[in-house]
C-alpha positions as CSV (number, residue, x, y, z in Angstrom):
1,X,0.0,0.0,0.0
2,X,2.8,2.2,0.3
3,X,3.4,2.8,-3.6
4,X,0.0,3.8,-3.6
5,X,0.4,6.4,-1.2
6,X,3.6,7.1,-3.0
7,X,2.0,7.8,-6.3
8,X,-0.9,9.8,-4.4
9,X,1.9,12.2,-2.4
10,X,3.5,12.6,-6.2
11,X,0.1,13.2,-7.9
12,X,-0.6,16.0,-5.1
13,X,2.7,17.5,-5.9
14,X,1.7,17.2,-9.8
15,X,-1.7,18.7,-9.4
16,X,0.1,22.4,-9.1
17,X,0.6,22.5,-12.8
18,X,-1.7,23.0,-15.5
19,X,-0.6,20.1,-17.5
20,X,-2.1,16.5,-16.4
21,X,0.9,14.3,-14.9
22,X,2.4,11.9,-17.4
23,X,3.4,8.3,-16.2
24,X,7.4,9.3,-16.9
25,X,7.0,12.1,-14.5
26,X,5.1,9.6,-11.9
27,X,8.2,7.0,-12.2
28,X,10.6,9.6,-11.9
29,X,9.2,11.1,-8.8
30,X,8.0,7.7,-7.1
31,X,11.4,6.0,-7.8
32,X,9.7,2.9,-8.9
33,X,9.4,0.7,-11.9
34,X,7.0,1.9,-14.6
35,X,5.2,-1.6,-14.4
36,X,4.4,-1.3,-10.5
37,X,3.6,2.5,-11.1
38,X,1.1,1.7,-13.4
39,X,-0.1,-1.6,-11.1
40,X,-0.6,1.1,-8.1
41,X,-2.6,3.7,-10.5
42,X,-4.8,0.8,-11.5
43,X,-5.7,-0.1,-7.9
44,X,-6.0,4.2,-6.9
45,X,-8.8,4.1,-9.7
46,X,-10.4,0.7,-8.9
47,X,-10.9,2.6,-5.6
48,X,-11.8,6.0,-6.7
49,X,-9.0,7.8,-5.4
50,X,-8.3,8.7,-9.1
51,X,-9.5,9.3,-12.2
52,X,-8.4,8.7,-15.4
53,X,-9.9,11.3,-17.9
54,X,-8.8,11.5,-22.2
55,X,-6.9,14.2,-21.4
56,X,-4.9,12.3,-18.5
57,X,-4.6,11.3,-14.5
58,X,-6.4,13.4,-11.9
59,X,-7.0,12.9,-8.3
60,X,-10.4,12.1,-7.3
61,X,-11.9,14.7,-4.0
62,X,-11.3,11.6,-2.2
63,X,-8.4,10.8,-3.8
64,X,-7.4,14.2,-3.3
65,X,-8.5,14.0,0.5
66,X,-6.3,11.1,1.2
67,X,-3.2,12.3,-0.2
68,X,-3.2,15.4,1.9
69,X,-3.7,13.4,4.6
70,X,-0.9,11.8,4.2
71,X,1.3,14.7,3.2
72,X,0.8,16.0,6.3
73,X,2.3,13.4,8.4
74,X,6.1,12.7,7.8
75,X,7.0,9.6,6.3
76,X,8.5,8.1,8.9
77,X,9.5,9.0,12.6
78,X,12.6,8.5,14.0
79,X,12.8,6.0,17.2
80,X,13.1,7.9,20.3
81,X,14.8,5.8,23.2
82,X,12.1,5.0,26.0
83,X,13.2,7.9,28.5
84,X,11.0,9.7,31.3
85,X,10.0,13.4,29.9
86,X,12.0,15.7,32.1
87,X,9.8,16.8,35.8
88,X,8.6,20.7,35.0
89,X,7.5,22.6,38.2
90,X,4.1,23.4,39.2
91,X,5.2,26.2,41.0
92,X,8.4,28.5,41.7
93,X,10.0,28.8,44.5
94,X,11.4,32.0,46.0
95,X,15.2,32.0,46.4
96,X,16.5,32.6,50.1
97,X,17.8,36.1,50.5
């Protein structure tokens, strides 16, 4: 599922321009082959995330929906080691004069 969201981030980035996206410039900014490029785009508009229109690819309002979803969260998160957050004080205390 991963391509898929791959190809959705990359049609979102696409959708800026007034040109439809071509399947070069999909492979190209996926970094996939052009076979499973095209497998992933078959399964997007199976589900309706995309459409596929004469004059090219175009991303769906749901399709549309889900990749800015997913824009929006970073690809992946570093792994923090399992430490206690650090002890904030409620209140201050007054320094002795």
């Amino acid at each position: 599922m991963s391509l898929e969201i791959d190809v959705l981030r990359a049609l979102l980035r696409l959708a800026r321009r007034r040109t439809p996206p071509t399947l070069e410039q999909l492979v190209v900014r996926v970094g996939g082959e052009e076979a499973d490029v095209r497998r992933a785009l078959g399964s997007l508009a199976k589900s309706g995330l995309v459409q596929r229109t004469p004059a090219g690819l175009r991303l769906s309002l749901a399709g549309l929906a889900v990749a800015v979803a997913c824009a929006q969260r970073p690809a992946t998160r570093p792994a923090r080691p399992a430490t206690r957050p650090p002890v904030v004080p409620l209140v201050r205390r007054r320094r002795a004069a």
